[in-house]
N, CA, C and O atoms as a GROMACS GRO file, in nm:
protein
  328
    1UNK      N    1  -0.586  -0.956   0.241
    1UNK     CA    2  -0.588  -0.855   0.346
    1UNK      C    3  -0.729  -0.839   0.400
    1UNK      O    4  -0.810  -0.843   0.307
    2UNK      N    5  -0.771  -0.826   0.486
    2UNK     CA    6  -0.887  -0.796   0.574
    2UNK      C    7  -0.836  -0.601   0.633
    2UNK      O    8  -0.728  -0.544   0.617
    3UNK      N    9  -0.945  -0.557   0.688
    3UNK     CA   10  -0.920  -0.397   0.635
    3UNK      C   11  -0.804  -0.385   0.762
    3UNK      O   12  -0.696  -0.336   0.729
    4UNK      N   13  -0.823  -0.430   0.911
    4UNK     CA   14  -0.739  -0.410   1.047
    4UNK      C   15  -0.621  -0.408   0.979
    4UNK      O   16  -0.548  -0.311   0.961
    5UNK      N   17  -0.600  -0.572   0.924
    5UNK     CA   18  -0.424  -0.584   0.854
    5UNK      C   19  -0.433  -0.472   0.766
    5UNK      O   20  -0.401  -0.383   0.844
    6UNK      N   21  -0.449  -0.432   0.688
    6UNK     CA   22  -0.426  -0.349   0.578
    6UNK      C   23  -0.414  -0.208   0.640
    6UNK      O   24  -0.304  -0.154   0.626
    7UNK      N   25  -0.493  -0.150   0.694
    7UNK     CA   26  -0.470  -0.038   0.750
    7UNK      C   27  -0.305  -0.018   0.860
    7UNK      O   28  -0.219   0.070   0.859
    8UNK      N   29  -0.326  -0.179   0.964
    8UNK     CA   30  -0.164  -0.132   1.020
    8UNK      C   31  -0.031  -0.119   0.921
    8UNK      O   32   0.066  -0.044   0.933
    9UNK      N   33  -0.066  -0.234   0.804
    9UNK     CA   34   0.051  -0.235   0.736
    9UNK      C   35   0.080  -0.041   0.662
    9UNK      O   36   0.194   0.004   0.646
   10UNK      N   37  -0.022   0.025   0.636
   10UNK     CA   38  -0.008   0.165   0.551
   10UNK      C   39   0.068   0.231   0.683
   10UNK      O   40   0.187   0.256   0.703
   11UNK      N   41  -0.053   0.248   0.764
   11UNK     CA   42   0.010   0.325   0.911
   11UNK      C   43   0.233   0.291   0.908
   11UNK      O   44   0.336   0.358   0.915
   12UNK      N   45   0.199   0.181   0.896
   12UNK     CA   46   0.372   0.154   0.925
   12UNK      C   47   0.444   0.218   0.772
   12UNK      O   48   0.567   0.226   0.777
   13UNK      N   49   0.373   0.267   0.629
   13UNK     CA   50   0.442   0.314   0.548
   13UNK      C   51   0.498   0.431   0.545
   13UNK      O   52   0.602   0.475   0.495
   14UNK      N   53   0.356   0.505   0.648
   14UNK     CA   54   0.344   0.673   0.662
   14UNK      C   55   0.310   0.724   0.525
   14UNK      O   56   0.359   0.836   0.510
   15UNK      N   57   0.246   0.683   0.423
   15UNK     CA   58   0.215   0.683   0.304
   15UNK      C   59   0.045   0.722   0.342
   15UNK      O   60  -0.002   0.693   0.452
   16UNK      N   61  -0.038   0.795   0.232
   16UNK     CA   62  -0.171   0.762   0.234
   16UNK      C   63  -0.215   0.663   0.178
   16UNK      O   64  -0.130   0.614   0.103
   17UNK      N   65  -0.327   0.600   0.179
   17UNK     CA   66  -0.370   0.482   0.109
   17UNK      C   67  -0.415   0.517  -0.052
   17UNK      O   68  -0.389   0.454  -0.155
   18UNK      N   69  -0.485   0.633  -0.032
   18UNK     CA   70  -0.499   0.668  -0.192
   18UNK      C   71  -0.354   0.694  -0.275
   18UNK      O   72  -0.377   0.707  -0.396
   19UNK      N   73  -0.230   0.704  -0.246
   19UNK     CA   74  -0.126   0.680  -0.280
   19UNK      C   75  -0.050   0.579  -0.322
   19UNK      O   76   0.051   0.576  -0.391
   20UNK      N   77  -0.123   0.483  -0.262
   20UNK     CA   78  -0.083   0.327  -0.227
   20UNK      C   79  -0.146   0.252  -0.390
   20UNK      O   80  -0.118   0.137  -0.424
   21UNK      N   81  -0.218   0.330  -0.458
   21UNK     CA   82  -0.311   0.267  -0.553
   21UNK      C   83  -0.236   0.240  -0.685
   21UNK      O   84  -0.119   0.280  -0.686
   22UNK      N   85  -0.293   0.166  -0.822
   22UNK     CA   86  -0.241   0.162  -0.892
   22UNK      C   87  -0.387   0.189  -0.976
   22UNK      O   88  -0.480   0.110  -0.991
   23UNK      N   89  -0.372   0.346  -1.030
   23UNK     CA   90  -0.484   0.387  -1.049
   23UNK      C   91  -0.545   0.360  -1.232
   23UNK      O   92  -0.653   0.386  -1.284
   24UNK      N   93  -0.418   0.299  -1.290
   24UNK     CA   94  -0.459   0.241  -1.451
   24UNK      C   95  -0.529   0.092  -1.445
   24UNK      O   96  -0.546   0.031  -1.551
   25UNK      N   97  -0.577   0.026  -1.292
   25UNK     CA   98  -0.616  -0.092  -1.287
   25UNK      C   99  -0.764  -0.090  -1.298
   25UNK      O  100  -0.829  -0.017  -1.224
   26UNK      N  101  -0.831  -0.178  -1.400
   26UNK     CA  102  -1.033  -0.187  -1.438
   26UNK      C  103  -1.073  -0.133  -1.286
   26UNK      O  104  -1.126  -0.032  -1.238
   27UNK      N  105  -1.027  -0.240  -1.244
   27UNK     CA  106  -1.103  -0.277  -1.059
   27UNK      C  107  -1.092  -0.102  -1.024
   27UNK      O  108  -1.190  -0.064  -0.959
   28UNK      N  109  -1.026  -0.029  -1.045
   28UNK     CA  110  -1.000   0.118  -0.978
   28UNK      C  111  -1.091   0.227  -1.022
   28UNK      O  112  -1.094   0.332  -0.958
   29UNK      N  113  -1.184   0.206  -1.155
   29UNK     CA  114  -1.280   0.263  -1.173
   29UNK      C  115  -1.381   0.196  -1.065
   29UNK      O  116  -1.428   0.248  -0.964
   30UNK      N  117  -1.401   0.063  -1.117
   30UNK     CA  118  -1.572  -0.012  -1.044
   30UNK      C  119  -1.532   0.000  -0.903
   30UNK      O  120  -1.635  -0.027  -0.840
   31UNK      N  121  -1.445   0.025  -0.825
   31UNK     CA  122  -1.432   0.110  -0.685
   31UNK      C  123  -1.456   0.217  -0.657
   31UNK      O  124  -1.466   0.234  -0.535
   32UNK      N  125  -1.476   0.331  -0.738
   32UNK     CA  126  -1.474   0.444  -0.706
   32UNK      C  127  -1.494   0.537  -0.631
   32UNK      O  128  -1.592   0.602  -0.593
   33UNK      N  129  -1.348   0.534  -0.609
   33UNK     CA  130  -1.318   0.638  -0.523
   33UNK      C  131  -1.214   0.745  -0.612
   33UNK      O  132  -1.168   0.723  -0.724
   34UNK      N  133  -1.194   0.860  -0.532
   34UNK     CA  134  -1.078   0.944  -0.551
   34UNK      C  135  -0.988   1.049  -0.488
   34UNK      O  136  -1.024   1.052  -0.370
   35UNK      N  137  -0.916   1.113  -0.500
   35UNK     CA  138  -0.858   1.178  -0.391
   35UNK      C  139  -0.858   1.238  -0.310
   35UNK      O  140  -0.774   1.286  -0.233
   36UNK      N  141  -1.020   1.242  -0.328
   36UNK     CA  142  -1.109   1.324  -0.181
   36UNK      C  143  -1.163   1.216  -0.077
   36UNK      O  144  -1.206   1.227   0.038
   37UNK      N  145  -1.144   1.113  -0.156
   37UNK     CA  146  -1.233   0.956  -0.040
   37UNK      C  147  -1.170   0.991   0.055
   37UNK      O  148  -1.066   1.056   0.048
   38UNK      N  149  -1.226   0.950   0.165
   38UNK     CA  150  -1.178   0.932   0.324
   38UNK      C  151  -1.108   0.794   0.330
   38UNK      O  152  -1.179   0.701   0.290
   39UNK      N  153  -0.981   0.760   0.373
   39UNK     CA  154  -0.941   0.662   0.399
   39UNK      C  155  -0.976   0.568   0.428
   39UNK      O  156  -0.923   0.466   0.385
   40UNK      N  157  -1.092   0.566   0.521
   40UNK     CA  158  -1.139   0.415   0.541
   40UNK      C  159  -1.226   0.365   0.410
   40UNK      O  160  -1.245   0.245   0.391
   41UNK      N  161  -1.272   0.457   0.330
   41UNK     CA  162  -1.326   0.406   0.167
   41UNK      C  163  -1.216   0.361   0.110
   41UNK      O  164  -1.228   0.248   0.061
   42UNK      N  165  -1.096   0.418   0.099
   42UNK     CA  166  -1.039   0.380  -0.026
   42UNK      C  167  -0.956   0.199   0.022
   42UNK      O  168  -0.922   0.112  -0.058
   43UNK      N  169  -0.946   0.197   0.176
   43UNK     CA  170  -0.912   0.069   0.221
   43UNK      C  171  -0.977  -0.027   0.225
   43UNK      O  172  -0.936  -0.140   0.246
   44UNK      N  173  -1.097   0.009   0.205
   44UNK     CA  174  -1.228  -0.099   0.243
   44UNK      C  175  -1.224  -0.134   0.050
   44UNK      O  176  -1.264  -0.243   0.008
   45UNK      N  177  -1.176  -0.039  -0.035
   45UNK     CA  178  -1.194  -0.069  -0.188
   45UNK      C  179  -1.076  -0.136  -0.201
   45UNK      O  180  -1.080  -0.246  -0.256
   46UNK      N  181  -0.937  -0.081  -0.150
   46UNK     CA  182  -0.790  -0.210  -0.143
   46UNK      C  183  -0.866  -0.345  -0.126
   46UNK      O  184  -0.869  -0.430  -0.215
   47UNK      N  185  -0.932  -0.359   0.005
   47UNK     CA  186  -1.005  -0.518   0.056
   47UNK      C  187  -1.068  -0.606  -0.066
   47UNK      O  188  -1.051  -0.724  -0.097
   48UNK      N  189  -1.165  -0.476  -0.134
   48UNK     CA  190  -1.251  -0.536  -0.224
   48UNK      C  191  -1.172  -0.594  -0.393
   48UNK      O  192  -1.203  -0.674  -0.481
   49UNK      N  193  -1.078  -0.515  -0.373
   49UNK     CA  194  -1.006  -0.523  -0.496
   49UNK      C  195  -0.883  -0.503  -0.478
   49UNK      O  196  -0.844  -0.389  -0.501
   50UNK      N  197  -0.804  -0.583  -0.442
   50UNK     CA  198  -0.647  -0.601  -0.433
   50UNK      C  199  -0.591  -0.581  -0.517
   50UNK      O  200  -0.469  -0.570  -0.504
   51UNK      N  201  -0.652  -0.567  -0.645
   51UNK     CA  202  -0.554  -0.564  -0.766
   51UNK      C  203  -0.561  -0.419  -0.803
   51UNK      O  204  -0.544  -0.387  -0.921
   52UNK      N  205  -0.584  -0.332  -0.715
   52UNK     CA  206  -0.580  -0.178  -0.728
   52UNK      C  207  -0.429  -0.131  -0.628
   52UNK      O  208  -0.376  -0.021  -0.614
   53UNK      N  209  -0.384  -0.300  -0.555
   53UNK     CA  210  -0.260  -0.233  -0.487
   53UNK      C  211  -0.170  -0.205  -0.529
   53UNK      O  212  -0.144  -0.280  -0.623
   54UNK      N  213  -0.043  -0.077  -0.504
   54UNK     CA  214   0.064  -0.130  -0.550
   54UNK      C  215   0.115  -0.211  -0.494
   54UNK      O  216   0.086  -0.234  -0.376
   55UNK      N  217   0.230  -0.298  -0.578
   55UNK     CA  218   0.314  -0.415  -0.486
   55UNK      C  219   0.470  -0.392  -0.569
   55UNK      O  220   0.491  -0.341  -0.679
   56UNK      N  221   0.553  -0.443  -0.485
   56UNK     CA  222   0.529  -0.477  -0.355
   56UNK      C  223   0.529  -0.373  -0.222
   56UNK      O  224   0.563  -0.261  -0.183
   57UNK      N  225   0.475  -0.475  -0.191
   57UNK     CA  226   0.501  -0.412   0.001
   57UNK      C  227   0.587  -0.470   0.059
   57UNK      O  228   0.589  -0.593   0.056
   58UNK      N  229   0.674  -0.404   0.122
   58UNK     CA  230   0.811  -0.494   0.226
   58UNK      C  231   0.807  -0.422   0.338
   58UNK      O  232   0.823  -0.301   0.354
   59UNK      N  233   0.775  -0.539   0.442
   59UNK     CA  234   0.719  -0.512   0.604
   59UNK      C  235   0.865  -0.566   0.699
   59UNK      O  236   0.885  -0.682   0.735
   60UNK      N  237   0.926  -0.484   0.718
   60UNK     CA  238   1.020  -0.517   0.858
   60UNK      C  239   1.010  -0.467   0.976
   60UNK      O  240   1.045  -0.350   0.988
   61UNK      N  241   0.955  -0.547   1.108
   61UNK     CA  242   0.980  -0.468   1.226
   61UNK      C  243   0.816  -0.384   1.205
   61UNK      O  244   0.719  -0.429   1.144
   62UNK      N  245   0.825  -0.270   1.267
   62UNK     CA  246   0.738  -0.164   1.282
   62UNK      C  247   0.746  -0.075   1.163
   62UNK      O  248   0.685   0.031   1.179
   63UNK      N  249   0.826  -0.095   1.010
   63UNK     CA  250   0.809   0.003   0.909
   63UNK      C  251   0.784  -0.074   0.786
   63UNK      O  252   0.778  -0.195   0.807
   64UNK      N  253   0.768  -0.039   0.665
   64UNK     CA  254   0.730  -0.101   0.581
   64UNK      C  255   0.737   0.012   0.426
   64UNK      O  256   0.677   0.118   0.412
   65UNK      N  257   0.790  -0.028   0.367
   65UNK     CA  258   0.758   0.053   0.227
   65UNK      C  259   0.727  -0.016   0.130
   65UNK      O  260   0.752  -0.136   0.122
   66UNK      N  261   0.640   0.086  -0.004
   66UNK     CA  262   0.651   0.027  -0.099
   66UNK      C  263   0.758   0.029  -0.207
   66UNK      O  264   0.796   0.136  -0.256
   67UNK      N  265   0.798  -0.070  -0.237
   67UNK     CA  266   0.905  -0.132  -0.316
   67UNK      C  267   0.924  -0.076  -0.451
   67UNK      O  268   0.971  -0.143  -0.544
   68UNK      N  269   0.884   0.052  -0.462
   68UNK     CA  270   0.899   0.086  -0.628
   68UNK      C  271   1.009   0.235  -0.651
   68UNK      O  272   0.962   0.330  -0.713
   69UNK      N  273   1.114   0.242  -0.611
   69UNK     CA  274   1.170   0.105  -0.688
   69UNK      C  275   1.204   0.024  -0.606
   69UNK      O  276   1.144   0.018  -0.499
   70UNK      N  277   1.309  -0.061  -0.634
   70UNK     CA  278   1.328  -0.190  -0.542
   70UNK      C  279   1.393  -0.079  -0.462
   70UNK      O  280   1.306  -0.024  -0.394
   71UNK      N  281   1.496  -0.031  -0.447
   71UNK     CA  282   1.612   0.034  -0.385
   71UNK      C  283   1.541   0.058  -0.247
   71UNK      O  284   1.600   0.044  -0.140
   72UNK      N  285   1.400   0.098  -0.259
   72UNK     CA  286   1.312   0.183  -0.124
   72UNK      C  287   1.350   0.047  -0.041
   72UNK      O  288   1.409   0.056   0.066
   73UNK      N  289   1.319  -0.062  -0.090
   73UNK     CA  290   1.341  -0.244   0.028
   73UNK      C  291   1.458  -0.235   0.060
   73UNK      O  292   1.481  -0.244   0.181
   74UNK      N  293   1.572  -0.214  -0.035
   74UNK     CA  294   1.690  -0.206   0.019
   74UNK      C  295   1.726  -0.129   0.104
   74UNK      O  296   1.816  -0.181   0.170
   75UNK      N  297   1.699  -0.020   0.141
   75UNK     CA  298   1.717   0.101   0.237
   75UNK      C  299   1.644   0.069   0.368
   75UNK      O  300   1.680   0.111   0.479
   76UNK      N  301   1.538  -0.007   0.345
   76UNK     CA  302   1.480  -0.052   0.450
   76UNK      C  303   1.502  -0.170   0.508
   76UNK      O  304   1.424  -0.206   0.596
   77UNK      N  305   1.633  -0.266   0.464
   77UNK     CA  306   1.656  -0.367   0.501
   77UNK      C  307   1.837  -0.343   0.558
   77UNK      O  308   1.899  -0.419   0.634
   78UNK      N  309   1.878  -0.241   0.507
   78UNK     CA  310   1.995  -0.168   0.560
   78UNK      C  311   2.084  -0.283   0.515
   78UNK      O  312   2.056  -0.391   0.464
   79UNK      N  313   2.216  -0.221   0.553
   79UNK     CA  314   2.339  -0.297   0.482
   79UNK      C  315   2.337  -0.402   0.507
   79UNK      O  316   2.272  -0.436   0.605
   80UNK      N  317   2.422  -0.520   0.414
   80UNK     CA  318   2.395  -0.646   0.421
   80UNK      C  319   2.524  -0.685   0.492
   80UNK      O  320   2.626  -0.644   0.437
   81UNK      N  321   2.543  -0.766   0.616
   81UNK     CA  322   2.666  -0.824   0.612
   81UNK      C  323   2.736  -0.938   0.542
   81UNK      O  324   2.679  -1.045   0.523
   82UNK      N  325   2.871  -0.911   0.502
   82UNK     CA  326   2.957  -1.011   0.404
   82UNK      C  327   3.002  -1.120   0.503
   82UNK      O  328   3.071  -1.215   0.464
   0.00000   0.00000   0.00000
């Protein structure tokens, strides 16, 4: 991710980015930030350290959620036809 991509993909979650984190990961201390960072810190620390994201991310169209649990992808991929 480069920060432009990363920032449209959140925008399309409606999620904050400090939300977006997986905050038991090493990389999430030596970033430090916390729930007062201003968004463009804590995205510019996603950039630096990807392994502070959660995943997955599932991007359809103009929305996107994160996948935890799976069910959130399924709702966002709507009924399947047989």
């Amino acid at each position: 991710f480069d920060e432009r991509s990363l920032t449209s993909l959140i925008k399309k979650t409606a999620m904050k980015p400090f939300d977006m984190l997986r905050r038991s990961e090493p990389d999430f201390k030596i970033a430090n930030i916390d729930k007062d960072s201003a968004n463009s810190e804590v995205i510019a620390a996603m950039v630096k350290f990807p392994a502070i994201i959660q995943r997955p991310i599932v991007e359809i169209g103009d929305k996107a959620v994160l996948a935890r649990p799976i069910e959130k992808a399924l709702e966002l991929i709507g009924p399947r036809s047989k």
